[in-house]
C-alpha positions in Angstrom: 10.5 7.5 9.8 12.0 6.9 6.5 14.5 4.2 5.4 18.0 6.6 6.6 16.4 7.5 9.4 16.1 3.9 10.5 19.8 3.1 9.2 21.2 5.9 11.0 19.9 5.3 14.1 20.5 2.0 14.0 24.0 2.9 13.1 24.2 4.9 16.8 23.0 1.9 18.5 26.0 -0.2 17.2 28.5 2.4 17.6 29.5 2.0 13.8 27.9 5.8 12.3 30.9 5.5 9.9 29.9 2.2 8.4 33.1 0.2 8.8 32.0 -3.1 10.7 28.3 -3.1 9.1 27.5 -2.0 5.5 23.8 -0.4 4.5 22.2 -2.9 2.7 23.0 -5.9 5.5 21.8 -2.9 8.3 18.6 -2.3 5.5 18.0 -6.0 5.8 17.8 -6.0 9.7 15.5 -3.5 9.8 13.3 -4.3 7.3 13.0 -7.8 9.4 12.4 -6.2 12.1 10.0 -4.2 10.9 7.6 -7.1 9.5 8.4 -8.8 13.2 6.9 -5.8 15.1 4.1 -5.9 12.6 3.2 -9.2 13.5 4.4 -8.6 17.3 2.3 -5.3 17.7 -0.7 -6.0 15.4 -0.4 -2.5 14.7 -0.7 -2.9 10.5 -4.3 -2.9 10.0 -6.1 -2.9 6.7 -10.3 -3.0 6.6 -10.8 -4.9 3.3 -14.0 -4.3 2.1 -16.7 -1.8 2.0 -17.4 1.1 -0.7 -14.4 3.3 0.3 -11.8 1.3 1.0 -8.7 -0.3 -1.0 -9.4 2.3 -3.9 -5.9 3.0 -6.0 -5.3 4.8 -9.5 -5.1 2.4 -12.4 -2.5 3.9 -14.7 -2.9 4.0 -18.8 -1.8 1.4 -20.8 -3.5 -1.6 -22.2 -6.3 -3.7 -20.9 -4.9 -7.0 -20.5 -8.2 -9.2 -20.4 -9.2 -10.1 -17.0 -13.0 -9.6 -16.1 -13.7 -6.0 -14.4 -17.1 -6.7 -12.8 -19.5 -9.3 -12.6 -21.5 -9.7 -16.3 -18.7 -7.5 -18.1 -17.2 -10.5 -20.5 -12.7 -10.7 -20.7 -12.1 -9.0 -23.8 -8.9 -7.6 -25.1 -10.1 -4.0 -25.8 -12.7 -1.6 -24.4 -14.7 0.0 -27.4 -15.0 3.9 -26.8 -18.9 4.8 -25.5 -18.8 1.1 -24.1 -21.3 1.1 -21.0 -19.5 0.1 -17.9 -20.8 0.5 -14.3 -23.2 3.4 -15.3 -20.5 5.2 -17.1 -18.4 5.5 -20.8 -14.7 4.6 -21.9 -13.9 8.0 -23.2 -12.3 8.1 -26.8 -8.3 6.5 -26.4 -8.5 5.7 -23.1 -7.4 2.2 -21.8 -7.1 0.6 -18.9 -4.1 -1.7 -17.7 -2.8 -3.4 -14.5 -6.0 -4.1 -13.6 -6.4 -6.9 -10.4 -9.1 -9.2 -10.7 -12.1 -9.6 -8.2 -12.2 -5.9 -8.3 -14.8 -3.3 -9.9 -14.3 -0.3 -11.9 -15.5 3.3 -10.8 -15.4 5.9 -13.8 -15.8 9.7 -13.1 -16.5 10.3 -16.7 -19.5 12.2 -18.0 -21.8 9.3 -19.3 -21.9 11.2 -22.6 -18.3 9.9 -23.3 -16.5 12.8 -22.5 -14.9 14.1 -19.7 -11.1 13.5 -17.7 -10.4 9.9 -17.6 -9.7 8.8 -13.5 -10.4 5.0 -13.6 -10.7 3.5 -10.1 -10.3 0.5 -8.8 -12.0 -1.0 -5.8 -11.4 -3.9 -4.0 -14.6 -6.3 -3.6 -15.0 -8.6 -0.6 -18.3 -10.1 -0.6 -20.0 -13.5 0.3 -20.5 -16.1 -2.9 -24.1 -18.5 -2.5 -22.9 -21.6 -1.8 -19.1 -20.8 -0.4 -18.0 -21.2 2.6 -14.8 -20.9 2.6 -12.7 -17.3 1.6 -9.1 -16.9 1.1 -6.6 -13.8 2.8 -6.3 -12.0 -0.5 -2.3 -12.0 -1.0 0.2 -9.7 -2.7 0.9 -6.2 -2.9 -0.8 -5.0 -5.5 -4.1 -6.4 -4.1 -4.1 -3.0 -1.8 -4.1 0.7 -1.9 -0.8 2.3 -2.0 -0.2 2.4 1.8 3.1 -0.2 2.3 1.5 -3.2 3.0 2.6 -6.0 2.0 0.2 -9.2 2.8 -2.8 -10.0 5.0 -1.8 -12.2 7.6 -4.7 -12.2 10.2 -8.6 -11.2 10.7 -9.8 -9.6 14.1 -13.7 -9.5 12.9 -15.7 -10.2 9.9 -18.8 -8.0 9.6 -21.5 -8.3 6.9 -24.1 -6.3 5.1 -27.6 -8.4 4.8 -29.4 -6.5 2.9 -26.6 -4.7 0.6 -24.0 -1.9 0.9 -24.9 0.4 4.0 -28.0 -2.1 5.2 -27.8 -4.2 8.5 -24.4 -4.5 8.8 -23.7 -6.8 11.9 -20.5 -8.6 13.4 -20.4 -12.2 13.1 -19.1 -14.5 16.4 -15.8 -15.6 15.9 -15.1 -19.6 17.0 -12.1 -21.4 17.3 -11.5 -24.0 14.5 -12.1 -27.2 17.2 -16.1 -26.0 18.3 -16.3 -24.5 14.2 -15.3 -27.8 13.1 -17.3 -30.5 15.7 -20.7 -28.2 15.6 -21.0 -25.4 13.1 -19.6 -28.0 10.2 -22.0 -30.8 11.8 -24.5 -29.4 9.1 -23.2 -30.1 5.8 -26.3 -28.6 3.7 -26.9 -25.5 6.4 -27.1 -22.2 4.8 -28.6 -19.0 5.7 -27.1 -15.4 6.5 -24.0 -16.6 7.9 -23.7 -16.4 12.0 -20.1 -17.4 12.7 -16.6 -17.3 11.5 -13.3 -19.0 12.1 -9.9 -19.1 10.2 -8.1 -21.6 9.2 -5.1 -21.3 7.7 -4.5 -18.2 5.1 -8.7 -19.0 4.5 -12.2 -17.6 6.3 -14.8 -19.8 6.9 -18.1 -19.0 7.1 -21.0 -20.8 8.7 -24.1 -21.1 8.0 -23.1 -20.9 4.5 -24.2 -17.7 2.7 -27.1 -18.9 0.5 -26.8 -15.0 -1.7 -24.5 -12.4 -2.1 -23.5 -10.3 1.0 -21.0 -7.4 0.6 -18.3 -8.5 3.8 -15.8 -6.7 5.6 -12.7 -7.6 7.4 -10.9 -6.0 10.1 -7.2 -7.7 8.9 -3.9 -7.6 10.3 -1.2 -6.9 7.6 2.8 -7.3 7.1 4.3 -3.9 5.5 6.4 -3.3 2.5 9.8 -3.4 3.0 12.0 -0.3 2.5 14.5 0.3 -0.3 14.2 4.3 -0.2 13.3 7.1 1.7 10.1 7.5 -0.6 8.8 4.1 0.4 5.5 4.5 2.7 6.2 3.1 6.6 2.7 1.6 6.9 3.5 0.9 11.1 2.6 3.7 13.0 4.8 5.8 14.9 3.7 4.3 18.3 5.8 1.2 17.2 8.6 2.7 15.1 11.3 3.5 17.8 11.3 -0.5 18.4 12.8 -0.8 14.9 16.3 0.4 15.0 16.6 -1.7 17.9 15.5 -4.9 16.3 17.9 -3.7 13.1 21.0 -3.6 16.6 19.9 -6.7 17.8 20.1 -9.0 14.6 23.5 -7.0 13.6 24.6 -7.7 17.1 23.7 -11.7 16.1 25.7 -11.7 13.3 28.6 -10.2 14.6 28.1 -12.7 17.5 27.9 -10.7 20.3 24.9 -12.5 21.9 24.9 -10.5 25.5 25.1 -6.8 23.5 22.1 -9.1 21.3 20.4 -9.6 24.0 20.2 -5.9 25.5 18.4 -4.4 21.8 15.9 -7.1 21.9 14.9 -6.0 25.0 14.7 -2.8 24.0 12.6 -3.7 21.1 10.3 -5.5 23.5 9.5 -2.5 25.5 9.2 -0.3 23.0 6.9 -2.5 21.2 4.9 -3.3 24.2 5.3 0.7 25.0 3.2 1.1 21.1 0.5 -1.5 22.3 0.1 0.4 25.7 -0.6 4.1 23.3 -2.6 2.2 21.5 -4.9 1.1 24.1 -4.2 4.4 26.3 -7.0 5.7 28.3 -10.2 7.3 27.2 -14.2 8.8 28.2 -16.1 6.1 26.4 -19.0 8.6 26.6 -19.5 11.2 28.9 -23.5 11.3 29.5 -23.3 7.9 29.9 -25.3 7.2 33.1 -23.4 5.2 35.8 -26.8 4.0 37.4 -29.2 3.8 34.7 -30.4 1.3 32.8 
């Protein structure tokens, strides 16, 4: 649903489709609170972060403002045309800018040097030897243009021993007491890390990754909030007919009309736990599956 969409039906809820007791943006404020509370109610924002297809977005032109594009590619503050980079050529006048650090560049430009510019960037996640510790990558512009907002949570942490599209195996999650009183026990322990806890906004890892593994995440994210009918909902629509309840319910707060209040948010509720239920809704698993077999 789009931003209007939202406001009017939030709008029916309250019985004010004319705007007198309740004015947009205060309505656009609910909502947009509401929205980021299902988020984190429903789980239902997901992002993978990591891997060689995802968090790719356009880098538009401009200039390149100095930050490091991939490992052993020095901060400079221009990019000489024909310079090698990643396998391919900077193509005569063109620049790159905005660019987000602890990502790598993808060209699709002839390595001759000619060709249509479309720079790429690509988020990285991978292990650093000797780290064991890895922060929730924060900010907007961090991912792909989908209306997310932040990464607030991990569900798994998979890695890749042996490089992109090798061995790629789930590691066991712990809780920070048993990570802390055993895994941590062993100061010096490294290896191809086993399991994983969070702490915090950070991802530790244990035993601590003695090389570079390429990681991903299975993350729960907060979405953009909407200022225009152009803005990307990033919740699905299994969750979205909670939100202009939740927008009634903190209007119905303000105006201090607790029971009426009371009523949306438990509207909201089942709707919300209506989008886990879809979510989780019944399905074969696989149908040659043998019931008595081995």
């Amino acid at each position: 649903m789009a931003l209007n969409a939202y406001l009017t039906a939030t709008q029916s809820l309250i019985a004010d489709l004319a705007a007198q007791r309740f004015q947009a943006s205060a309505l656009t404020t609910f909502i947009n609170t509401g929205r980021s509370q299902i988020a984190l109610q429903g789980e239902c924002v997901r992002f993978l972060y990591g891997g060689p297809f995802d968090g790719i977005t356009p880098i538009p032109a401009g200039t390149f403002n100095g930050t490091t594009l991939i490992s052993g590619v020095a901060s400079t503050t221009g990019l000489s045309v024909g310079m090698a980079l990643a396998g391919t050529h900077i193509v005569a006048g063109a620049t790159i800018a905005s660019f987000v650090p602890n990502t790598s560049i993808t060209m699709s430009v002839a390595s001759s040097g000619s060709g249509t510019n479309a720079f790429t960037a690509q988020l990285v996640n991978q292990t650093v030897a000797g780290q064991e510790v890895y922060a929730l990558p924060q900010g907007p512009s961090l991912y792909p243009s989908g209306g997310i907002n932040a990464l607030i949570g991990c569900r798994q942490v998979s890695i890749n021993y042996g490089g992109v599209g090798a061995n790629q195996y789930a590691l066991r999650w712990k809780d920070w007491a048993w990570f802390q009183g055993f895994a941590r026990s062993y100061p010096n322990l490294t290896g191809n890390p086993v399991w994983w806890t969070r702490y915090q906004n950070n991802i530790y890892l244990r035993p601590i990754p003695s090389a570079v593994y390429p990681m991903q995440w299975d993350c729960q994210a907060t979405p953009l909030p909407l200022a225009a009918d152009t803005d990307i909902e990033a919740i699905p629509y299994s969750f979205t007919d909670a939100i202009p309840y939740w927008g009634a319910y903190l209007a119905y707060l303000q105006a201090q009309r607790k029971d009426d209040a009371k009523v949306m948010k438990s509207l909201a509720d089942d709707f919300v736990k209506a989008g886990r239920k879809n979510m989780q809704s019944t399905f074969v698993p696989d149908i040659y599956e043998q019931v008595d077999g081995p």
